[in-house]
Backbone as ProteinMPNN parsed JSONL, in Angstrom:
{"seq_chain_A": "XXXXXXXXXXXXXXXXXXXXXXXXXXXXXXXXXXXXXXXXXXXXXXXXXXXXXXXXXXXXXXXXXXXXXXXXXXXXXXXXXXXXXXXXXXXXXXXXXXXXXXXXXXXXXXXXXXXXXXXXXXXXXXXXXXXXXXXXXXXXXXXXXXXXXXXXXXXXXXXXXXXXXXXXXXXXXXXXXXXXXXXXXXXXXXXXXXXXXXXX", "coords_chain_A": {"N_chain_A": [[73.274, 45.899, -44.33], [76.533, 44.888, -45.309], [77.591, 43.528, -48.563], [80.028, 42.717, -49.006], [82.514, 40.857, -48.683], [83.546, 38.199, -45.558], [85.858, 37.87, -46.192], [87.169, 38.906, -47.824], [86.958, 42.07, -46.037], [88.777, 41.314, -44.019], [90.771, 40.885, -45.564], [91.224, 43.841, -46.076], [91.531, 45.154, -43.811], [94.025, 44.185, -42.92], [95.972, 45.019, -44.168], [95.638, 48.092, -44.004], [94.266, 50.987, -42.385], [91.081, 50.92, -43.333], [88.308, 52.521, -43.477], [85.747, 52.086, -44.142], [85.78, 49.112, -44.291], [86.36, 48.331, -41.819], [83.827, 49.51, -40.412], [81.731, 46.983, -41.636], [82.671, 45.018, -40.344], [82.295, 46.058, -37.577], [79.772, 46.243, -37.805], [78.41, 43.824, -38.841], [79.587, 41.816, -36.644], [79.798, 43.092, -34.129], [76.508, 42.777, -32.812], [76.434, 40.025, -32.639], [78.854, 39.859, -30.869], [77.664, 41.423, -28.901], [76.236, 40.208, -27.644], [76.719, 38.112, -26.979], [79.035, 38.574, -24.646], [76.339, 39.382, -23.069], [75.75, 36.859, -22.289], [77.248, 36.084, -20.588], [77.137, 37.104, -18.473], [77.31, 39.868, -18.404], [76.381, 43.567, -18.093], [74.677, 45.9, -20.687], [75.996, 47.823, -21.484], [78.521, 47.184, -20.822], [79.175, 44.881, -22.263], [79.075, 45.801, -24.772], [81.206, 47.16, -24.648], [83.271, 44.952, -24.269], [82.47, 44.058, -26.787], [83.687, 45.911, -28.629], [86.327, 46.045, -27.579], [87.11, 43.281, -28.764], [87.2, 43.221, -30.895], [88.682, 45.848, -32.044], [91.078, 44.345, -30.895], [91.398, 42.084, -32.737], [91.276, 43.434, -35.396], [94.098, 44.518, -34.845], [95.421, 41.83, -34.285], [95.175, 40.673, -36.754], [97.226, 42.314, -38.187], [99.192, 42.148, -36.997], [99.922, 40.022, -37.132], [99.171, 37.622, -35.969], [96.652, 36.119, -35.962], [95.69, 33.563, -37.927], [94.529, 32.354, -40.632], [94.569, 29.196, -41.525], [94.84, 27.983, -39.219], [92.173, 28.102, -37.986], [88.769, 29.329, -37.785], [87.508, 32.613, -38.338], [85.597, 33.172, -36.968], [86.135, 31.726, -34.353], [88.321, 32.384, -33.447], [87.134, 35.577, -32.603], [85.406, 34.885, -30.585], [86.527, 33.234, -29.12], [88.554, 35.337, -27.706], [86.379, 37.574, -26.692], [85.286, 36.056, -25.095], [87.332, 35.849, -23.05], [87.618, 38.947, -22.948], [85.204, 39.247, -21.605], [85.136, 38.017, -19.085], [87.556, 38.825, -17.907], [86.257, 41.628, -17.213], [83.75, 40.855, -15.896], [85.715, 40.413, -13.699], [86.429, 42.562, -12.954], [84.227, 44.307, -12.87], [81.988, 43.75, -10.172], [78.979, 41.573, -10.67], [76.089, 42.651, -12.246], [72.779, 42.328, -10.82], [69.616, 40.72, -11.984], [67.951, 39.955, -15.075], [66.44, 40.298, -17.961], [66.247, 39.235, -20.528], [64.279, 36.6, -22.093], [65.738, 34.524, -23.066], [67.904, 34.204, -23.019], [70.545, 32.111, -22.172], [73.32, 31.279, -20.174], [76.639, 30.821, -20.053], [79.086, 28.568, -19.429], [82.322, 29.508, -18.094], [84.701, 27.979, -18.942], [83.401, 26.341, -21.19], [83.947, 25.441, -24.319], [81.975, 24.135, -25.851], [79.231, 25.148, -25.528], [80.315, 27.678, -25.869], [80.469, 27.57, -28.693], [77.673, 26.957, -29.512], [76.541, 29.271, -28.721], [77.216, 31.369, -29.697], [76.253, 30.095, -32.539], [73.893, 30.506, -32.487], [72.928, 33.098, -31.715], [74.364, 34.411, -34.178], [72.831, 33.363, -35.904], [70.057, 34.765, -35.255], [70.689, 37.279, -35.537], [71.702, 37.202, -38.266], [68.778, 36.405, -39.658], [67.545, 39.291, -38.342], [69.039, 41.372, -39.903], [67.97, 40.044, -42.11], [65.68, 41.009, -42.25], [65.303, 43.4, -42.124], [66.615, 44.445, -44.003], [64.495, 43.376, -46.099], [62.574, 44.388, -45.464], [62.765, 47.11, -46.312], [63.477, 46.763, -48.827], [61.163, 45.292, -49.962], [58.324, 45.267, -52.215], [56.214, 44.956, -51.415], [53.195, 45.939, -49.424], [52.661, 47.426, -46.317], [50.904, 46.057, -44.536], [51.455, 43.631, -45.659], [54.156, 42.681, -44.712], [54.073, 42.998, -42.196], [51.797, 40.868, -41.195], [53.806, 38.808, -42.624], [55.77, 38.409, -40.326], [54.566, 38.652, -38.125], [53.467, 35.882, -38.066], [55.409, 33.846, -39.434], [58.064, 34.472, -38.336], [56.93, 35.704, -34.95], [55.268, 33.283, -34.566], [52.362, 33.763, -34.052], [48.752, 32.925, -35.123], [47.622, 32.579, -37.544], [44.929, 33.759, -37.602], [45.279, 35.471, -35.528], [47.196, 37.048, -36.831], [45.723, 37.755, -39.231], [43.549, 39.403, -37.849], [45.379, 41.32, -37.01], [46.094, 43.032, -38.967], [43.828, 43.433, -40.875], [43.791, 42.06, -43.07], [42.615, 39.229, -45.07], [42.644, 35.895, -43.799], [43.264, 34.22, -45.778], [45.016, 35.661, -47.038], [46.998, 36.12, -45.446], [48.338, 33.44, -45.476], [48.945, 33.525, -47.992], [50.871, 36.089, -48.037], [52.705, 35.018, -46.434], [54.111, 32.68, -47.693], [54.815, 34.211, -50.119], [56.53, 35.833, -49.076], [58.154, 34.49, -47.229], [60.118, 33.156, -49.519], [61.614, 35.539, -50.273], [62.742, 36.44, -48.147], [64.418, 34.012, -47.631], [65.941, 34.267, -49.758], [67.59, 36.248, -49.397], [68.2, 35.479, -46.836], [70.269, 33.725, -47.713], [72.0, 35.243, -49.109], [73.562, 37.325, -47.152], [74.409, 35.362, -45.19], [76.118, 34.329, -47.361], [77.977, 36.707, -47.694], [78.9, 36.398, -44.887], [80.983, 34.593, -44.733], [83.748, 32.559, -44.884], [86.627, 32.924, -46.642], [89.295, 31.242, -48.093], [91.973, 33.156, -48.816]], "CA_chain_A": [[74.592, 45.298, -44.125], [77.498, 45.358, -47.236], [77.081, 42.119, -48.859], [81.585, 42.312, -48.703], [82.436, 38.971, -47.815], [84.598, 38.515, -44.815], [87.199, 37.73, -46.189], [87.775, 41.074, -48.185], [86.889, 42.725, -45.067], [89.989, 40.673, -43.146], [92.284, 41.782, -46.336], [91.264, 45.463, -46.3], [91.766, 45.918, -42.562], [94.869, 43.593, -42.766], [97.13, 46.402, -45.101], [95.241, 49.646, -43.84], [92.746, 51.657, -41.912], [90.053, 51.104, -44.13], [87.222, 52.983, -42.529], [84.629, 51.263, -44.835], [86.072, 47.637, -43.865], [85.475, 48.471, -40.152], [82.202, 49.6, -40.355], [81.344, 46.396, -41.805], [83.252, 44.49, -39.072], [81.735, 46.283, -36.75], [78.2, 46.117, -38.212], [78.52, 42.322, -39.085], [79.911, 41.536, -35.617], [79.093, 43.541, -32.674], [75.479, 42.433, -32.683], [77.005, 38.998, -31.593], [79.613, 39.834, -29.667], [77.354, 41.924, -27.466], [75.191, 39.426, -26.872], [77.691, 36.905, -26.471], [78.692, 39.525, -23.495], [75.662, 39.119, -21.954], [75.421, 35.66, -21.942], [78.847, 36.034, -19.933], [76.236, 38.611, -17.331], [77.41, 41.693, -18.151], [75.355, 43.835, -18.43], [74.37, 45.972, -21.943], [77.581, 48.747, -21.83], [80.167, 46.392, -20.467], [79.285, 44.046, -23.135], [79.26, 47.012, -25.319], [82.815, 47.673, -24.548], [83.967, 43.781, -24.502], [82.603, 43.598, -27.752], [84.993, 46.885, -28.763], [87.649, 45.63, -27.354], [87.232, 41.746, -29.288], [87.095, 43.866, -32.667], [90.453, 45.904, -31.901], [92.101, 43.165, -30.469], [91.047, 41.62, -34.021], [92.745, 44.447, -36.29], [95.48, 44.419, -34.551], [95.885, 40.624, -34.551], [95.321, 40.642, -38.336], [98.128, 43.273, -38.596], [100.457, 41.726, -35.959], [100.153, 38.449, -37.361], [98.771, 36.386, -34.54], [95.629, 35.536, -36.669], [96.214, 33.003, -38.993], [93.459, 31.275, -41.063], [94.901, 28.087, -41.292], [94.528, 27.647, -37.973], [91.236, 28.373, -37.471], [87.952, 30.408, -38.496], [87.229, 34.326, -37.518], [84.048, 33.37, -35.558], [86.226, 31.247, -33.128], [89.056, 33.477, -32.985], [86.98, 36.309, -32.292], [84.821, 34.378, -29.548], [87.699, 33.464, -27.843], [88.79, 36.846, -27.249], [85.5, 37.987, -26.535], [84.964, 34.908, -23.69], [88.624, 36.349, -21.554], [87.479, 40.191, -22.238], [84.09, 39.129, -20.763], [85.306, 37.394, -17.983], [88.217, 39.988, -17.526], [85.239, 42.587, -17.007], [83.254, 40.432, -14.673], [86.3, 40.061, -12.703], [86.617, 43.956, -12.498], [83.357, 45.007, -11.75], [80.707, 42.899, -9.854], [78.153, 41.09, -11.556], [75.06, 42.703, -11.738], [71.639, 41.413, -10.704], [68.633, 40.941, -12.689], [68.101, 40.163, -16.855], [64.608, 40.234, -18.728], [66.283, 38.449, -21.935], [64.159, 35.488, -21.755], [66.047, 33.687, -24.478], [69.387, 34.137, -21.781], [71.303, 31.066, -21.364], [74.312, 31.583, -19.429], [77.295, 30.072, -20.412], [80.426, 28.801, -18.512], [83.146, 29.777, -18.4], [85.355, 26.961, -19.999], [82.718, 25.537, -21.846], [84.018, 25.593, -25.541], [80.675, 23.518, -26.953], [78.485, 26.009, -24.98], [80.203, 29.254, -26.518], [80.031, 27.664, -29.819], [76.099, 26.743, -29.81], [75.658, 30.626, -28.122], [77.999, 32.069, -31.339], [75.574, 30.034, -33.942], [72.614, 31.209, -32.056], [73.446, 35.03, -31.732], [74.198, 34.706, -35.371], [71.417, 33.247, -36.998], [69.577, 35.632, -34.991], [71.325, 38.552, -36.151], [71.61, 37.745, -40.099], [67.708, 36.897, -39.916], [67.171, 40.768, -37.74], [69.382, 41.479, -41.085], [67.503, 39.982, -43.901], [64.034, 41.252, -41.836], [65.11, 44.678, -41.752], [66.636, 44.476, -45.87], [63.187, 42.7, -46.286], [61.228, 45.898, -45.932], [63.754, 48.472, -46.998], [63.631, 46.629, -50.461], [60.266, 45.03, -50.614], [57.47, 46.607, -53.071], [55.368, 44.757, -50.927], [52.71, 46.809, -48.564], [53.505, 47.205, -45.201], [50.392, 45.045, -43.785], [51.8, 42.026, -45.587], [55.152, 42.576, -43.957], [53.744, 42.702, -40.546], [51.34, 39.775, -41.114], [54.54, 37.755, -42.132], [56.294, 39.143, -39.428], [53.382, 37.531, -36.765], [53.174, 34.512, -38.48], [56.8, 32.982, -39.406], [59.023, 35.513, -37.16], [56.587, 35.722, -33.827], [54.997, 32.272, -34.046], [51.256, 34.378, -34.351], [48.053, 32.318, -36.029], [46.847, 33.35, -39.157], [43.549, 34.236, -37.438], [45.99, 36.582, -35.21], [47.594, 37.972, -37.828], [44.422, 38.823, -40.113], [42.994, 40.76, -37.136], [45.98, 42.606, -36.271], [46.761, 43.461, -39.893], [43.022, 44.008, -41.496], [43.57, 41.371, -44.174], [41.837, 37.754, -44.187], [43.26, 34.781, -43.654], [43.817, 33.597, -46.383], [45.84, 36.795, -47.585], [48.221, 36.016, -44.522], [49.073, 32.484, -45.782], [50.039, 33.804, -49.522], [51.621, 36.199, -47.587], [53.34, 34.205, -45.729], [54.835, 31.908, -48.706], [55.281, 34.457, -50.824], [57.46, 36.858, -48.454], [59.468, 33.68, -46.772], [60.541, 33.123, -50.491], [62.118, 36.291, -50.797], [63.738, 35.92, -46.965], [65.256, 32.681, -47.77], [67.364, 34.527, -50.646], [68.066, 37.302, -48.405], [69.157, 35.351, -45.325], [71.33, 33.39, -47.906], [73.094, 36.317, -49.401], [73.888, 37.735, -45.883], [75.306, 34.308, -45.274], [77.871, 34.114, -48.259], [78.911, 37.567, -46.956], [79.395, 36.002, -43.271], [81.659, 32.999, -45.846], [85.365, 33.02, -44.763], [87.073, 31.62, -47.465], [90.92, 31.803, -48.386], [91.978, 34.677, -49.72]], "C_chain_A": [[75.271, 45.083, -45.464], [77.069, 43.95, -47.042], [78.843, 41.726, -49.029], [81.978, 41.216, -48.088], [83.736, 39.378, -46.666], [86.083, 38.47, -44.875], [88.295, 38.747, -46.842], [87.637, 41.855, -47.065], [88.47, 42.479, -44.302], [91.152, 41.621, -44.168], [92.087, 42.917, -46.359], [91.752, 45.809, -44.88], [93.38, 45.451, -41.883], [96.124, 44.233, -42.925], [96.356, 47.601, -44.946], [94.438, 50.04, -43.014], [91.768, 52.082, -43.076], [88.642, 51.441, -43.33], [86.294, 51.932, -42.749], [84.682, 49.653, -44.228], [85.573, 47.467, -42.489], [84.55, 48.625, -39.941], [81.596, 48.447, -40.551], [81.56, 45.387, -41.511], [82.186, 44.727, -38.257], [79.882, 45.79, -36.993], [77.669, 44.216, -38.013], [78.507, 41.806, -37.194], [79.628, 41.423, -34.391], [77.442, 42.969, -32.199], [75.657, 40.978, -32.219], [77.864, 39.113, -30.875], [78.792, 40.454, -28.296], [76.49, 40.913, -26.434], [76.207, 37.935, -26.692], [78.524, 37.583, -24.678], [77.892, 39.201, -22.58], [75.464, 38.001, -21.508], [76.513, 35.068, -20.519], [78.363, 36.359, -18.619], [76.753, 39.538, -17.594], [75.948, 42.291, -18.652], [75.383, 45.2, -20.303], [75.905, 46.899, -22.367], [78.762, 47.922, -21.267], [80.09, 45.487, -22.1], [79.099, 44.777, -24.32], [80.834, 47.0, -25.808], [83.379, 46.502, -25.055], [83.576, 44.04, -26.028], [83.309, 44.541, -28.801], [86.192, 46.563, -28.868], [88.242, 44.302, -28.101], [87.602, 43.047, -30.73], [88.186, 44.538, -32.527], [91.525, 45.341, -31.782], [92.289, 42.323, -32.015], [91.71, 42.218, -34.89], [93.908, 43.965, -35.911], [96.045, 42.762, -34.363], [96.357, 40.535, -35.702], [96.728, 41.624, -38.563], [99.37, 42.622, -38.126], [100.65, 40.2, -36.641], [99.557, 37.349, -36.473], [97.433, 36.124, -35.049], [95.873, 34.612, -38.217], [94.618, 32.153, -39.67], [92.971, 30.27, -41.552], [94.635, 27.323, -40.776], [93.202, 27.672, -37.574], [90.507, 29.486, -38.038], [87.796, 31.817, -37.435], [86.566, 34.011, -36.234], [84.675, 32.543, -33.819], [86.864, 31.948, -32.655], [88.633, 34.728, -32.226], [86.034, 36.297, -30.369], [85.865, 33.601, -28.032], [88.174, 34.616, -27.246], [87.651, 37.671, -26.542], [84.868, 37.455, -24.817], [86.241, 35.918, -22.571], [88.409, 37.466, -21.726], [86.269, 40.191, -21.367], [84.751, 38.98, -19.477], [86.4, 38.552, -17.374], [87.17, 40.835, -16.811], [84.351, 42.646, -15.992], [84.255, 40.533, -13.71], [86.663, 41.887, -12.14], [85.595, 44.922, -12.124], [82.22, 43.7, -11.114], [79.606, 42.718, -10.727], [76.987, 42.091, -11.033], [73.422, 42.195, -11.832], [70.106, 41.628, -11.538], [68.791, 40.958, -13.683], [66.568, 39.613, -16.794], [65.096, 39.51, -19.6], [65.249, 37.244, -21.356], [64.878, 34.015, -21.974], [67.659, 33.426, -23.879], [69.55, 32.869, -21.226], [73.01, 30.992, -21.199], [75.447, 30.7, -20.392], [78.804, 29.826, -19.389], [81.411, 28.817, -18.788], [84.234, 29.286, -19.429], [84.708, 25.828, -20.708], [82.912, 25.499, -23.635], [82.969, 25.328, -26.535], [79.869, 24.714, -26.354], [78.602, 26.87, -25.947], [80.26, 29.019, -28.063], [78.366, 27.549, -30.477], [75.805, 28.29, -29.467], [76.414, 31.133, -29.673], [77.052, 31.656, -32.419], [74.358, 30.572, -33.718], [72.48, 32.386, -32.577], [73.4, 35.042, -33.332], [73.623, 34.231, -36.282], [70.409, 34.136, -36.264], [70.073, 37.07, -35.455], [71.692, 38.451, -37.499], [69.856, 37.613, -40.059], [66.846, 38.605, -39.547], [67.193, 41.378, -39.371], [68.476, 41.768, -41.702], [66.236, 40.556, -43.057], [63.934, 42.998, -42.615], [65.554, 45.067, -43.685], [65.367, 44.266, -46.234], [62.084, 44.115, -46.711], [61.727, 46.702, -46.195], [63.362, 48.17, -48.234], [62.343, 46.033, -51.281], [59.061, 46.036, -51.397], [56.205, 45.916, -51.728], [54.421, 45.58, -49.82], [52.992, 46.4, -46.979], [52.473, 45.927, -44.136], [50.891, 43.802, -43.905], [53.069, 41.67, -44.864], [54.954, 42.156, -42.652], [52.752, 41.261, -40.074], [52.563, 38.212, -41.449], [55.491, 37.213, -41.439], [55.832, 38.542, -37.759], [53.334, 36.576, -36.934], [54.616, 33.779, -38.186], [57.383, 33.871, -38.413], [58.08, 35.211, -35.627], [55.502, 34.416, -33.428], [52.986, 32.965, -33.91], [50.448, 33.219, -35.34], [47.783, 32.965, -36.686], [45.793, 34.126, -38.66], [44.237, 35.467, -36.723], [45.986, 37.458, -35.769], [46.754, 38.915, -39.127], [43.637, 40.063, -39.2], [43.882, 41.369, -36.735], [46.015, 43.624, -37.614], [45.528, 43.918, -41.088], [43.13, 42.507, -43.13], [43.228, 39.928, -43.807], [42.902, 36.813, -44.364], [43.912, 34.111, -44.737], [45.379, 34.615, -47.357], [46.819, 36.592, -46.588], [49.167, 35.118, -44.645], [49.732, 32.986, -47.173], [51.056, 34.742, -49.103], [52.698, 35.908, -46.814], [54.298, 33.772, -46.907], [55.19, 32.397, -49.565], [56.803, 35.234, -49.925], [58.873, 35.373, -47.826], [59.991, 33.274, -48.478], [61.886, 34.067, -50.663], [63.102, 36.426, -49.208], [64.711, 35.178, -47.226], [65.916, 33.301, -48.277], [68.028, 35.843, -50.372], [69.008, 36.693, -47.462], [70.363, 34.652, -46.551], [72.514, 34.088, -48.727], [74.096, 36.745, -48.392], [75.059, 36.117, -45.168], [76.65, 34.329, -45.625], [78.231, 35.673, -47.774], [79.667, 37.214, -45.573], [80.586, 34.909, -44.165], [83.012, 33.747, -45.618], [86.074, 32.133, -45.167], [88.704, 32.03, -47.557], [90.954, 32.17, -49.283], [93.093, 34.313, -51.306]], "O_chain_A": [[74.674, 45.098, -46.54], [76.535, 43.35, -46.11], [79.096, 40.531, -49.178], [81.662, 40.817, -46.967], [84.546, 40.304, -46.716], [87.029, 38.789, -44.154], [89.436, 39.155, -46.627], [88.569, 42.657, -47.119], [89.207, 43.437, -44.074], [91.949, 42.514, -43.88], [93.102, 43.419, -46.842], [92.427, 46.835, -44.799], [93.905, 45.941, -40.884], [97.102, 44.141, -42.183], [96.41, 48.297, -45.96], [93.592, 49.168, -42.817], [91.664, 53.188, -43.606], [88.042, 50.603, -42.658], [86.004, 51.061, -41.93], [83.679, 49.108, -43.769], [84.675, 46.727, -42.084], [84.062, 47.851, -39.119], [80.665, 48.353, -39.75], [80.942, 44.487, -42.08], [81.26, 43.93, -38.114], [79.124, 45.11, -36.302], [76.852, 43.663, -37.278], [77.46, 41.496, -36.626], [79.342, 40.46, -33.678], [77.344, 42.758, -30.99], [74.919, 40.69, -31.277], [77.779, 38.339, -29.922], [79.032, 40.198, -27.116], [76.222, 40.838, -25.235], [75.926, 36.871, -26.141], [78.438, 36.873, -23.676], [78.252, 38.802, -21.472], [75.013, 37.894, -20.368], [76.493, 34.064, -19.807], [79.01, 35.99, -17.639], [76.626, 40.372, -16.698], [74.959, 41.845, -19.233], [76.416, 45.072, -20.96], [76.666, 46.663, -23.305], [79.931, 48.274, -21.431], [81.003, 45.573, -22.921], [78.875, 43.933, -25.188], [81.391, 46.877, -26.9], [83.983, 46.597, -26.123], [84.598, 44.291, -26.667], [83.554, 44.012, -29.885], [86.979, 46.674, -29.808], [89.454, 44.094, -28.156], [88.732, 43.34, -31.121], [89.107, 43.832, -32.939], [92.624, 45.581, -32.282], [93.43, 41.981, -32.325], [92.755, 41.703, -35.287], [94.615, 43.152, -36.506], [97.269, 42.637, -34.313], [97.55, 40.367, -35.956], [97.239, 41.25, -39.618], [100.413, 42.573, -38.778], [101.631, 39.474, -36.479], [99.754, 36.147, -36.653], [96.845, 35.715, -34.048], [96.172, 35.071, -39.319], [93.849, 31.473, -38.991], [91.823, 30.038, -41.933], [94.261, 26.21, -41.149], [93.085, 27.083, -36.499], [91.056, 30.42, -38.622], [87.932, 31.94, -36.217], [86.757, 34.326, -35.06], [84.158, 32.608, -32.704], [86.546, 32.422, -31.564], [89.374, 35.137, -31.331], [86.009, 37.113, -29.448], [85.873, 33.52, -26.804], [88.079, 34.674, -26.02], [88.061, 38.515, -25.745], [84.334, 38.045, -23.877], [85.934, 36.52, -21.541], [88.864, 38.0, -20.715], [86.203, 41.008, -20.448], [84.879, 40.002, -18.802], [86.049, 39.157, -16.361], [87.244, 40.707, -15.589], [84.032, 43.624, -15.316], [83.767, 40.785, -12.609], [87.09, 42.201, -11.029], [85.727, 45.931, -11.432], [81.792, 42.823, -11.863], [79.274, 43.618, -11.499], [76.828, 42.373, -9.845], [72.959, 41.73, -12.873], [69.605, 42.749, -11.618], [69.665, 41.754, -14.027], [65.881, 38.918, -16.046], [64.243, 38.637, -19.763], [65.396, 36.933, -20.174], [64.737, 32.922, -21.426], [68.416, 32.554, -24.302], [69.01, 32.452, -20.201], [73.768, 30.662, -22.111], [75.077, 30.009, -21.341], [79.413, 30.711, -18.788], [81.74, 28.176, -19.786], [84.604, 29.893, -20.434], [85.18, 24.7, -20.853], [81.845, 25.538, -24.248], [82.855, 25.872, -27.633], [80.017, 25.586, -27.211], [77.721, 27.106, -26.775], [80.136, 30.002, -28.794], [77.978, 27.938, -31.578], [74.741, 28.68, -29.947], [75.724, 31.123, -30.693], [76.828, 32.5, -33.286], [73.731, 31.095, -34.639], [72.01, 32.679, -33.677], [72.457, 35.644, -33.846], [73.805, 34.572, -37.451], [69.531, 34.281, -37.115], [69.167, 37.872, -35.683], [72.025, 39.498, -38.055], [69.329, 38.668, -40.411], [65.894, 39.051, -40.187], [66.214, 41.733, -40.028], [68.007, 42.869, -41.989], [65.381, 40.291, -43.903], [63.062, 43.565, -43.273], [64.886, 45.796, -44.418], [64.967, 45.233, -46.882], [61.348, 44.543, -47.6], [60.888, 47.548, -46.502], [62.889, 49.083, -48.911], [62.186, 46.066, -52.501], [58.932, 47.246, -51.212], [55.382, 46.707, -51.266], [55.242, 46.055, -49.035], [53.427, 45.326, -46.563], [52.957, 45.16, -43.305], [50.95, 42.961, -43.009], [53.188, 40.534, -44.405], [55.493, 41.208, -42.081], [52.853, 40.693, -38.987], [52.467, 37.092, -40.947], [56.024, 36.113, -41.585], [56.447, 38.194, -36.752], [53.114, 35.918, -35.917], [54.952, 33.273, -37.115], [56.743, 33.756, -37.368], [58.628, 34.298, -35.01], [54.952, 34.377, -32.328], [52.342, 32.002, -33.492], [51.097, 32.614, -36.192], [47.665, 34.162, -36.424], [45.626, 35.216, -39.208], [43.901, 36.561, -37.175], [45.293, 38.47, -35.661], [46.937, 40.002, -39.675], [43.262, 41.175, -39.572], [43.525, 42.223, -35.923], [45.974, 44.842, -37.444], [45.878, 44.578, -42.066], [42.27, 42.395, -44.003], [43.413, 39.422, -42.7], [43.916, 37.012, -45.032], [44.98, 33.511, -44.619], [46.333, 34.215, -48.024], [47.868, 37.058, -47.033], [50.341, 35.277, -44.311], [50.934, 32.838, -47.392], [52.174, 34.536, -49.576], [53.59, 36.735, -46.626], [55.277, 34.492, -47.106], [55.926, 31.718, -50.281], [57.958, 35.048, -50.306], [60.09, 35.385, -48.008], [60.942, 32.646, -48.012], [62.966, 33.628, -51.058], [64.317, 36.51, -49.383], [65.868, 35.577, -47.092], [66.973, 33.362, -47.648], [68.885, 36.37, -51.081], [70.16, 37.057, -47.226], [71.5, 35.069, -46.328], [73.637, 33.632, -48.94], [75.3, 36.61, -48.606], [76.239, 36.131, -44.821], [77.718, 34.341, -45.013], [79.338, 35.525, -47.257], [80.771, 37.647, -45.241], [80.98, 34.314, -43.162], [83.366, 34.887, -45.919], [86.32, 31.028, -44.683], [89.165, 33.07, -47.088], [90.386, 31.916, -50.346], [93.287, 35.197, -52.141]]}, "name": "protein", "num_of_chains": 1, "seq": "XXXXXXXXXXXXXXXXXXXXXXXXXXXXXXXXXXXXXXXXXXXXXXXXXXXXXXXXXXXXXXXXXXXXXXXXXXXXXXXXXXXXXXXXXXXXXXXXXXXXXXXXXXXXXXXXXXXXXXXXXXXXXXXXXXXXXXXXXXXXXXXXXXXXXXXXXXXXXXXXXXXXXXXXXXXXXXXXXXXXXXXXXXXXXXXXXXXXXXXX"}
C-alpha cells in the first residue's frame, strides 16, 4: 500500500484523473467498504459494486464540490454513501441467505454509532492485513519465524502450538514473537499516518 497520505490522494483526484491517486483510493478503501457491504447482507459482488460506486460517488464529490473537509472526515463521508448504496442494493435485489463470516455483525440501518464502530473495525483489520502482508515482503526474517508470529499474536495460537507447527522451540517463538511485533507496531503506524486526513 503507497504510504501517500490521504490527503494528497483527495488533492490529486480533486484537479485530475490521476490514475496513481485512484489506485491508492481504491487500494486503501475498498477493503472496508466491501466489508462494510456485507455487514449491510449483501453478498461479496454486490458489495463489490457498492463499494465502486462509494469511491466514484467520492471523485466526483471532490470535483463537484459537495465534499468539504470542514465539515467532516473522508471515513464518514464515504460510509455514508456506502450505508444508502448498500441499502439501495438490498432494496433491488433480495437479500440473500446464509454467511460463514463469523466475525459478521449486522448493522442497522440508521444506526450511526453502529456504522462507526463497523468502519473502525474493518479498518484496523485491514491496515494490520496491510502491515502483515508489508511484514514479509520486507522482512530479512525466515519464513518459520513469520508464521510462528503469525499463530501466536495474529491467530491467538500457544507457543507450544506454534513450535510444533513451525519446527522451532518455544522459546524461539517468544523472541520471535517480541522481536517481529516490534517491527509491526512501526509498520501498522506508518500505514496509519498514510490513512491521516489532515488539511491540505
Amino acid at each position: 500500500m503507497s504510504r501517500t497520505t490521504t490527503t494528497a490522494v483527495l488533492h490529486a483526484l480533486r484537479s485530475s484523473d490521476d490514475e496513481m491517486a485512484w489506485n491508492v483510493l481504491v487500494q486503501r478503501y475498498e477493503p472496508i467498504l466491501i466489508a462494510i457491504g456485507r455487514r449491510y447482507g449483501l453478498g461479496q459482488e454486490d458489495a463489490r459494486d457498492v463499494s465502486q460506486q462509494t469511491l466514484l460517488e467520492c471523485v466526483r464529490g471532490l470535483r463537484g464540490g459537495s465534499y468539504d473537509r470542514e465539515r467532516g472526515r473522508l471515513r464518514h463521508w464515504l460510509a455514508s454513501i456506502a450505508r444508502h448504496r448498500a441499502i439501495d442494493a438490498r432494496r433491488q435485489r433480495s437479500r440473500r441467505a446464509g454467511r460463514t463470516d463469523p466475525n459478521w455483525q449486522p448493522i442497522d440501518d440508521d444506526d450511526d454509532a453502529a456504522l462507526e464502530l463497523a468502519w473502525e473495525e474493518e479498518c484496523r483489520r485491514t491496515i494490520l492485513r496491510t502491515a502483515m502482508e508489508r511484514l514479509r515482503d520486507e522482512s530479512r526474517a525466515d519464513k518459520r519465524t513469520l508464521d510462528a508470529f503469525d499463530l501466536v499474536a495474529i491467530r491467538g495460537a500457544s507457543a507450544e502450538t506454534a513450535a510444533a507447527a513451525t519446527g522451532l522451540s518455544v522459546s524461539q517463538v517468544y523472541l520471535a514473537k517480541h522481536r517481529t511485533a516490534a517491527r509491526l507496531r512501526e509498520i501498522v503506524r506508518e500505514i496509519e499516518e498514510a490513512y491521516a486526513e489532515d488539511h491540505p
